[in-house]
N, CA, C and O atoms as a GROMACS GRO file, in nm:
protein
  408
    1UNK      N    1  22.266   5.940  13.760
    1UNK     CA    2  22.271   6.063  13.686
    1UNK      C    3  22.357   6.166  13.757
    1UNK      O    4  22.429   6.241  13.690
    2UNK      N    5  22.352   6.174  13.894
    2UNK     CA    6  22.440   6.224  13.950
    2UNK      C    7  22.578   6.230  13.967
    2UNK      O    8  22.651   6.314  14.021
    3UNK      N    9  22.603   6.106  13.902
    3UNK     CA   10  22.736   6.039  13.914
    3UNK      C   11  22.837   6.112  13.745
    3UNK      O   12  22.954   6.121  13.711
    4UNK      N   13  22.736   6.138  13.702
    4UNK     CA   14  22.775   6.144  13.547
    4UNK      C   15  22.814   6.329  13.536
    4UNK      O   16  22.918   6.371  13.486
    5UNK      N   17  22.696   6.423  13.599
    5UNK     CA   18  22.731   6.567  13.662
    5UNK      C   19  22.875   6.535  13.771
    5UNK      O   20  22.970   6.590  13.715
    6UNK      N   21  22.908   6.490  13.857
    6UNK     CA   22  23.012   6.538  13.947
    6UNK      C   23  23.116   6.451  13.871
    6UNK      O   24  23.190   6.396  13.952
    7UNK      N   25  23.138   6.429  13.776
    7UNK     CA   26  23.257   6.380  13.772
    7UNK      C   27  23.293   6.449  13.615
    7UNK      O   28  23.387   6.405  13.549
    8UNK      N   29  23.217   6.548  13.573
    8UNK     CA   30  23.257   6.661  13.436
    8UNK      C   31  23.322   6.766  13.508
    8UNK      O   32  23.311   6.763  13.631
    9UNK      N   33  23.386   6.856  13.456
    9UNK     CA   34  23.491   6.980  13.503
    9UNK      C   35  23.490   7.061  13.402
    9UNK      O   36  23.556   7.025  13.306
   10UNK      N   37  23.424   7.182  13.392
   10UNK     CA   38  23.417   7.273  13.350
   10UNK      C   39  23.564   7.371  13.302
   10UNK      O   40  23.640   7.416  13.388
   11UNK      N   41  23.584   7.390  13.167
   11UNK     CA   42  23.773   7.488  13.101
   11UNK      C   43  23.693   7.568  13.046
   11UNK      O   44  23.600   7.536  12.972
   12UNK      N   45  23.731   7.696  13.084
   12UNK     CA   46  23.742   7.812  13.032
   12UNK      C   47  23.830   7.818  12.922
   12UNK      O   48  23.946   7.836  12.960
   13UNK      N   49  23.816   7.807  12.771
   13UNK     CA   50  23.963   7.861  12.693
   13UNK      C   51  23.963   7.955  12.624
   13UNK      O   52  23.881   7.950  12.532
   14UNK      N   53  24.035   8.058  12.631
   14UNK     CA   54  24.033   8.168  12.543
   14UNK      C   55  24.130   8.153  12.450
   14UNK      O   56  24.243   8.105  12.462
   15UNK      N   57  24.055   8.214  12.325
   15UNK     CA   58  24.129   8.169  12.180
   15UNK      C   59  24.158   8.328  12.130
   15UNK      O   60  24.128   8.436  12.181
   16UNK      N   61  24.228   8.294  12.013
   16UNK     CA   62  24.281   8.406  11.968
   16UNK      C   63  24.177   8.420  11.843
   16UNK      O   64  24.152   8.540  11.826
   17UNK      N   65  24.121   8.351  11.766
   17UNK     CA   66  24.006   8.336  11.703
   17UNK      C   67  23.924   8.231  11.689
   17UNK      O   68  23.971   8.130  11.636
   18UNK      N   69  23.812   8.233  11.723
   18UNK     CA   70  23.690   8.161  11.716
   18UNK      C   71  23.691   8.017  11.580
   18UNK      O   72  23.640   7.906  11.566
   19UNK      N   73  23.770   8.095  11.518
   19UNK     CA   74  23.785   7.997  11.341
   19UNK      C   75  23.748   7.847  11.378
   19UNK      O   76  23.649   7.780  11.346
   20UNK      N   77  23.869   7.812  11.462
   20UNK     CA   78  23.872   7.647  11.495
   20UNK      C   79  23.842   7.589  11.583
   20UNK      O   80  23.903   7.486  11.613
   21UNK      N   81  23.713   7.646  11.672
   21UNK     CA   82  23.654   7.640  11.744
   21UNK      C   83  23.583   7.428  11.751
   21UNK      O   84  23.550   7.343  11.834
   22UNK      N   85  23.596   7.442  11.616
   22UNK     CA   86  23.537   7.294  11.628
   22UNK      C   87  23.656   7.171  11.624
   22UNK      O   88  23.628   7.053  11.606
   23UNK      N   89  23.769   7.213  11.642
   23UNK     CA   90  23.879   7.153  11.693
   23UNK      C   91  23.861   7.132  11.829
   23UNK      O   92  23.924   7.033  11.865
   24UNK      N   93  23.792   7.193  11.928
   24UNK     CA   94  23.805   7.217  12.056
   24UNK      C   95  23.698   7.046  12.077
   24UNK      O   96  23.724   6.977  12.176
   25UNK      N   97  23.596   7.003  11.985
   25UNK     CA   98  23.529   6.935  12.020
   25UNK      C   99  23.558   6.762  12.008
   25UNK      O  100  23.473   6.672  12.011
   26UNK      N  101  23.694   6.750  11.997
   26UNK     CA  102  23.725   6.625  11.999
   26UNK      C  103  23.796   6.639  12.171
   26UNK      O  104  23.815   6.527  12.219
   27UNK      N  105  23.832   6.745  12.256
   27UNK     CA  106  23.848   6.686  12.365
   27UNK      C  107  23.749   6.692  12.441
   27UNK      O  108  23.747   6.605  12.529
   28UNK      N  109  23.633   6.790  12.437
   28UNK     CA  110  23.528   6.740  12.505
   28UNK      C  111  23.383   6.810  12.488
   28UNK      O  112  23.352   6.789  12.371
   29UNK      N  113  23.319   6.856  12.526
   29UNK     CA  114  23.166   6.868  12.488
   29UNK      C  115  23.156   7.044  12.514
   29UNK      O  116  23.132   7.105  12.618
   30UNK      N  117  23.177   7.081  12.415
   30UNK     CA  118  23.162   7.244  12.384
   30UNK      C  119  23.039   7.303  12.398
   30UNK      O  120  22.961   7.306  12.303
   31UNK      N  121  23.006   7.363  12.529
   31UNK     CA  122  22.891   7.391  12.597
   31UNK      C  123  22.873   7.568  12.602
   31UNK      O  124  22.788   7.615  12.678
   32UNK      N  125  22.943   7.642  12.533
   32UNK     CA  126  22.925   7.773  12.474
   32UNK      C  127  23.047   7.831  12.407
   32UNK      O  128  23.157   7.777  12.419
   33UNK      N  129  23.029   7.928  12.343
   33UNK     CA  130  23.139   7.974  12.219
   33UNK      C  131  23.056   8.162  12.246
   33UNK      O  132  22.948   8.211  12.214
   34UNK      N  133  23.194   8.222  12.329
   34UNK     CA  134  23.169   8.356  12.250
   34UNK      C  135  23.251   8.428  12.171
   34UNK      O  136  23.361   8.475  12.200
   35UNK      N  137  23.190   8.436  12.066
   35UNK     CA  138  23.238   8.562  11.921
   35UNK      C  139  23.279   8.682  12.009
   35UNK      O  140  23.389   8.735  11.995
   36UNK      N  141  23.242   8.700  12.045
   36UNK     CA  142  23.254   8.880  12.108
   36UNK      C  143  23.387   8.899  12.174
   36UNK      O  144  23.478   8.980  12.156
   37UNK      N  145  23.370   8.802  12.253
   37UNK     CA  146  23.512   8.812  12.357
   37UNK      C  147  23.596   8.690  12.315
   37UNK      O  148  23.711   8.691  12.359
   38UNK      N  149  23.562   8.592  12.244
   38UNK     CA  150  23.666   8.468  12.181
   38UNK      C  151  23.728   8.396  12.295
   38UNK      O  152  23.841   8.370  12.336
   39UNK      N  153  23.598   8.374  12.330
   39UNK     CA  154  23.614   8.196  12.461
   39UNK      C  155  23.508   8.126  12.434
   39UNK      O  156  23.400   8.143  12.378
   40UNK      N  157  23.597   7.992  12.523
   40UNK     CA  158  23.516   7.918  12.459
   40UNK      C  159  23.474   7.808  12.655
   40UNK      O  160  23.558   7.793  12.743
   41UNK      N  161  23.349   7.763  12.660
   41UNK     CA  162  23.328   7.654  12.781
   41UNK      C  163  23.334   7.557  12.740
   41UNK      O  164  23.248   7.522  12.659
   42UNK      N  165  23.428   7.478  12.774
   42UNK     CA  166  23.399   7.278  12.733
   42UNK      C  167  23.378   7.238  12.866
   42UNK      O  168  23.383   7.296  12.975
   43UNK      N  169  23.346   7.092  12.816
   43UNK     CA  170  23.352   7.032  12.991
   43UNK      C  171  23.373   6.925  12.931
   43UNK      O  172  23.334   6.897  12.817
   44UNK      N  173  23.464   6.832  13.035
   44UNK     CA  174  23.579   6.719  13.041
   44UNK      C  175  23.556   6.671  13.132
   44UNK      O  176  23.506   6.740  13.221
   45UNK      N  177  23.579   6.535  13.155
   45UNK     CA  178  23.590   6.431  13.246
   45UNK      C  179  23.686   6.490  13.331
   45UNK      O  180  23.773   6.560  13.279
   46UNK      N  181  23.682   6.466  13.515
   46UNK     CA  182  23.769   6.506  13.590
   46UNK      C  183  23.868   6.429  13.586
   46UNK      O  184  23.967   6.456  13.654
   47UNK      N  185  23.864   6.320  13.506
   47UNK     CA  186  23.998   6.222  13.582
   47UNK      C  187  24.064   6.278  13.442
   47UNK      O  188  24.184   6.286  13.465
   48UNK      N  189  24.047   6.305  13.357
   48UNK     CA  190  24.129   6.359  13.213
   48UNK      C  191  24.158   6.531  13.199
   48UNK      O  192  24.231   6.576  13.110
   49UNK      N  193  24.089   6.620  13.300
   49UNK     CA  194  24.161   6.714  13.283
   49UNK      C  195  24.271   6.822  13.280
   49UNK      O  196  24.277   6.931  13.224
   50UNK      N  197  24.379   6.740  13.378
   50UNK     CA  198  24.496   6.785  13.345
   50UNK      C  199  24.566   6.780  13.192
   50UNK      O  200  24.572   6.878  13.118
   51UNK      N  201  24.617   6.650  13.158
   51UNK     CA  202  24.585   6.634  13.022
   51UNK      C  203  24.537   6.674  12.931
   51UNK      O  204  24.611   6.700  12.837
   52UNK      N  205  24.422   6.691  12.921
   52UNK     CA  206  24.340   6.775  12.847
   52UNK      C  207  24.371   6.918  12.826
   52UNK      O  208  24.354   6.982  12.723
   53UNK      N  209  24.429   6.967  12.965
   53UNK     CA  210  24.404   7.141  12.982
   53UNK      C  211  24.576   7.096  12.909
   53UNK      O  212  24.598   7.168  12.812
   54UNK      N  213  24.632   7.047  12.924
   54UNK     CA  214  24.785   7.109  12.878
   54UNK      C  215  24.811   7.060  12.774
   54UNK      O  216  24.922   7.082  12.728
   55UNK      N  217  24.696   6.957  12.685
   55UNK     CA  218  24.700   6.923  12.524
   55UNK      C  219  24.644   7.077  12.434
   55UNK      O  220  24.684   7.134  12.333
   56UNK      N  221  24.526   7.103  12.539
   56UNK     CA  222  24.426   7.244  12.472
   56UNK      C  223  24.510   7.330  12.455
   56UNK      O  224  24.515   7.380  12.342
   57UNK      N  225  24.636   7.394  12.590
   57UNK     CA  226  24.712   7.471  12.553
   57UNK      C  227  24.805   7.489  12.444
   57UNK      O  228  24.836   7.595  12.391
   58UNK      N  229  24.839   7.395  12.420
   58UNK     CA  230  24.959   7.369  12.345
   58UNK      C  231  24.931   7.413  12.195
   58UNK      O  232  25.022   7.424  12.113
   59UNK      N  233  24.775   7.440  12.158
   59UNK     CA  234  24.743   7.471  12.027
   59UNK      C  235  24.757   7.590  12.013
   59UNK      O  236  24.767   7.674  12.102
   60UNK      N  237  24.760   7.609  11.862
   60UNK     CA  238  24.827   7.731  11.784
   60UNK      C  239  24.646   7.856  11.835
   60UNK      O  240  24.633   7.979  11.839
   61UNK      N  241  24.574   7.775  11.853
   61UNK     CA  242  24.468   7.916  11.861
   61UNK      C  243  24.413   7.956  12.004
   61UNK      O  244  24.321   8.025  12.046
   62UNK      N  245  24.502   7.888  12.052
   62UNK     CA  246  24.459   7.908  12.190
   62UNK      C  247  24.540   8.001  12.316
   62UNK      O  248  24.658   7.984  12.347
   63UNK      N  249  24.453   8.096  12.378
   63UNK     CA  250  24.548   8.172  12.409
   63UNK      C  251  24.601   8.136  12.529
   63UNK      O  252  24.722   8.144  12.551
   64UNK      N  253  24.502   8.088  12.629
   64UNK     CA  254  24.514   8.045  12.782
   64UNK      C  255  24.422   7.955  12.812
   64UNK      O  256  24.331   7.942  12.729
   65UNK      N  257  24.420   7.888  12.906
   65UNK     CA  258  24.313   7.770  12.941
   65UNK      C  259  24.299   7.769  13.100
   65UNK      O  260  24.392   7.723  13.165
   66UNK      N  261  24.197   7.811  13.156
   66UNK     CA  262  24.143   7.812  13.314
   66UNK      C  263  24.060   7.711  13.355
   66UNK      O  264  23.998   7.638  13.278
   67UNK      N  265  24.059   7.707  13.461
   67UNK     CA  266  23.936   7.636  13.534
   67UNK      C  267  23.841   7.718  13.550
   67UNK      O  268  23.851   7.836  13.584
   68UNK      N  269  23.684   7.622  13.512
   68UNK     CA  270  23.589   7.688  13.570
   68UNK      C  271  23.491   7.635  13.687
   68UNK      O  272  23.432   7.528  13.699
   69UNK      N  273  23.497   7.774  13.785
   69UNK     CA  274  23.462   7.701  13.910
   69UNK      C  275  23.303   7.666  13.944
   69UNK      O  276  23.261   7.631  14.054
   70UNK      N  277  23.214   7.686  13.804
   70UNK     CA  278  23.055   7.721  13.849
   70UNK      C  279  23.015   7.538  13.888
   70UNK      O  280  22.900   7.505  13.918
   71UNK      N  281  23.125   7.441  13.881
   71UNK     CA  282  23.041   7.347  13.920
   71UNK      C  283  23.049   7.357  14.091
   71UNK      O  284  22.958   7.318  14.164
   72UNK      N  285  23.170   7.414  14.138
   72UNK     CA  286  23.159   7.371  14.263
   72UNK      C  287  23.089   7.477  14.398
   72UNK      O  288  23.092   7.465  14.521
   73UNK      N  289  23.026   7.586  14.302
   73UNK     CA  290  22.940   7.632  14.346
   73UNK      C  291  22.834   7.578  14.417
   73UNK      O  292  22.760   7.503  14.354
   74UNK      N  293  22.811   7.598  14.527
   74UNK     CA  294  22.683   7.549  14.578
   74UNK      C  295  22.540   7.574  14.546
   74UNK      O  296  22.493   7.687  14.554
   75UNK      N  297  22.447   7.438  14.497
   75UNK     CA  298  22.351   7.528  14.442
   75UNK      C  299  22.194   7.509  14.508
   75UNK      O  300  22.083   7.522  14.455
   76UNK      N  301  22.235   7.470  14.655
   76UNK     CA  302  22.129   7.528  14.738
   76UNK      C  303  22.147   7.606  14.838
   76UNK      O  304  22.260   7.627  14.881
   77UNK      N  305  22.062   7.649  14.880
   77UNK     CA  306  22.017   7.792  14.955
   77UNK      C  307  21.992   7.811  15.060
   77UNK      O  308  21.941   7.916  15.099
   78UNK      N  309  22.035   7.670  15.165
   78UNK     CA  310  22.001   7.654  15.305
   78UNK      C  311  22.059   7.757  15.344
   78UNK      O  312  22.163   7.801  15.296
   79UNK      N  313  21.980   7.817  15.457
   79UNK     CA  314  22.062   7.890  15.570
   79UNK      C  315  22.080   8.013  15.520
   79UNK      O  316  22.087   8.100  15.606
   80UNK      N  317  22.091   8.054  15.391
   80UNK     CA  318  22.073   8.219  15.315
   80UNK      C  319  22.004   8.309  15.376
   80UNK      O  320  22.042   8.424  15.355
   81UNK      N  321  21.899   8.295  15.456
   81UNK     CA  322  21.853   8.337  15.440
   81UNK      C  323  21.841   8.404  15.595
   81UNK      O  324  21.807   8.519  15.625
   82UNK      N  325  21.872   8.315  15.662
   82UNK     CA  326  21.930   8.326  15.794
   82UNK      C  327  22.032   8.420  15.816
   82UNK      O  328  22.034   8.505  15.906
   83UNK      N  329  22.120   8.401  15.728
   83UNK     CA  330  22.304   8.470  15.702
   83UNK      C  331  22.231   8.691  15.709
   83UNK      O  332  22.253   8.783  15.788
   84UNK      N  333  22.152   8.680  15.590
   84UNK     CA  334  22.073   8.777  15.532
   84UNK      C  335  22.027   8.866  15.662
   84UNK      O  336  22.070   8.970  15.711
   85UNK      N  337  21.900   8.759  15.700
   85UNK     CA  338  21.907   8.903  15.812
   85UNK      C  339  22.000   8.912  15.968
   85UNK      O  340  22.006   9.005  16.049
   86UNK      N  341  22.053   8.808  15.969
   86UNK     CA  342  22.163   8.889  16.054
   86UNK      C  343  22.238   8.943  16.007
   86UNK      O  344  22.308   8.996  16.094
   87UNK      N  345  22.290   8.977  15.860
   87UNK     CA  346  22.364   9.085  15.823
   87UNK      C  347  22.313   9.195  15.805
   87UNK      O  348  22.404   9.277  15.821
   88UNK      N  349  22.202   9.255  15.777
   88UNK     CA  350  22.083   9.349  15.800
   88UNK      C  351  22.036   9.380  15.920
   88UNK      O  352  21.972   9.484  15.931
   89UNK      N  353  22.055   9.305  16.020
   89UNK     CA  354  22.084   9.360  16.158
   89UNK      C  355  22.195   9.398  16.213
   89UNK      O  356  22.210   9.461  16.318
   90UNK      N  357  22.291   9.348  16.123
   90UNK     CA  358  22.417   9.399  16.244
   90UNK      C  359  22.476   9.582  16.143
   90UNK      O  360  22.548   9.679  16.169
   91UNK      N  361  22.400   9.540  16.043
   91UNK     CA  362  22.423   9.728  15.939
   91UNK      C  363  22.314   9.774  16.013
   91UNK      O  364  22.350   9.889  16.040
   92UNK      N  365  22.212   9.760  16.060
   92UNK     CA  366  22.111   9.839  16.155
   92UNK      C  367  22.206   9.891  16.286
   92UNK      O  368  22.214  10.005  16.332
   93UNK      N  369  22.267   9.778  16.326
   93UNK     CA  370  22.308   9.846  16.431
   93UNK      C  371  22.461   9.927  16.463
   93UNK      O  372  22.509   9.971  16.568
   94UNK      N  373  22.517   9.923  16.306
   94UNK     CA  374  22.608   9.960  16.302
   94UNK      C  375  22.581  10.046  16.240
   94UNK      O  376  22.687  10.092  16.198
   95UNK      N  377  22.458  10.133  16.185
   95UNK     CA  378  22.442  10.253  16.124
   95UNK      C  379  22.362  10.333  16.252
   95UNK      O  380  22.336  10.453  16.238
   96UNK      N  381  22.328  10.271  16.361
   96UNK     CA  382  22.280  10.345  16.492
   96UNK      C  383  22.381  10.392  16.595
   96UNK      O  384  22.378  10.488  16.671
   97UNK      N  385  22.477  10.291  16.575
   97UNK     CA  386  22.602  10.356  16.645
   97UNK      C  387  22.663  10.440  16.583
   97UNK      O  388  22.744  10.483  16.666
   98UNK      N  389  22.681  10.502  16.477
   98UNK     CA  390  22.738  10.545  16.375
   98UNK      C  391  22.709  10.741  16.432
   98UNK      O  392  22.790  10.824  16.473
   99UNK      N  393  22.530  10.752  16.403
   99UNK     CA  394  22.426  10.771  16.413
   99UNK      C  395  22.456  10.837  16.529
   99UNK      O  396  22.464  10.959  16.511
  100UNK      N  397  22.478  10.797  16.655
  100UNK     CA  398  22.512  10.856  16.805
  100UNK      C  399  22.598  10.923  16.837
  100UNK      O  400  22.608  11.017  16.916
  101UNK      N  401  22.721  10.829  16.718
  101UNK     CA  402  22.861  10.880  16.738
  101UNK      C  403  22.870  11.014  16.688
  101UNK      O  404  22.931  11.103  16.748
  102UNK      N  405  22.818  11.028  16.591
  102UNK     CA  406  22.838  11.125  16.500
  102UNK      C  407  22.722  11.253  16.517
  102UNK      O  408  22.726  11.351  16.441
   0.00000   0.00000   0.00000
């Protein structure tokens, strides 16, 4: 199951109108659509998305086509928390020197 998540790739495409939005779903699995702002999220196989991104462009409703980076986000939390308060200590002690100086 894991194998099937790391190997999809997340496109940003922004359209010029929403209309033919279901054109978008023969290259790959249309995982949100906004009206408001007129984009759209698909996600595509990694080994097909070059291809893909410069077939998507090439259409009449499409305005631009990006990568989206939320897969390669990390989505655990080791060590956060660690990072946290030594950054909350070193603004402690850089608002005490501050503090003296001033």
């Amino acid at each position: 199951m894991d194998q099937e998540k790391s190997s999809r790739v997340g496109l940003v495409v922004w359209l010029y109108t929403t209309k033919y939005v279901n054109k978008l779903k023969r290259y790959g699995l249309v995982h949100y659509v906004s009206k408001n702002m007129n984009y759209a999220i698909i996600y595509v196989n990694r080994e097909e998305k070059e291809a893909i991104t410069n077939t998507i462009a090439k259409q009449h409703f499409v305005r631009k086509v990006e990568d989206s980076y939320r897969c390669e986000i990390p989505k655990t939390f080791d060590g956060i928390l660690d990072e946290v308060v030594a950054l909350s200590k070193k603004d402690e002690e850089d608002s005490l020197v501050n503090s003296i100086v001033n």
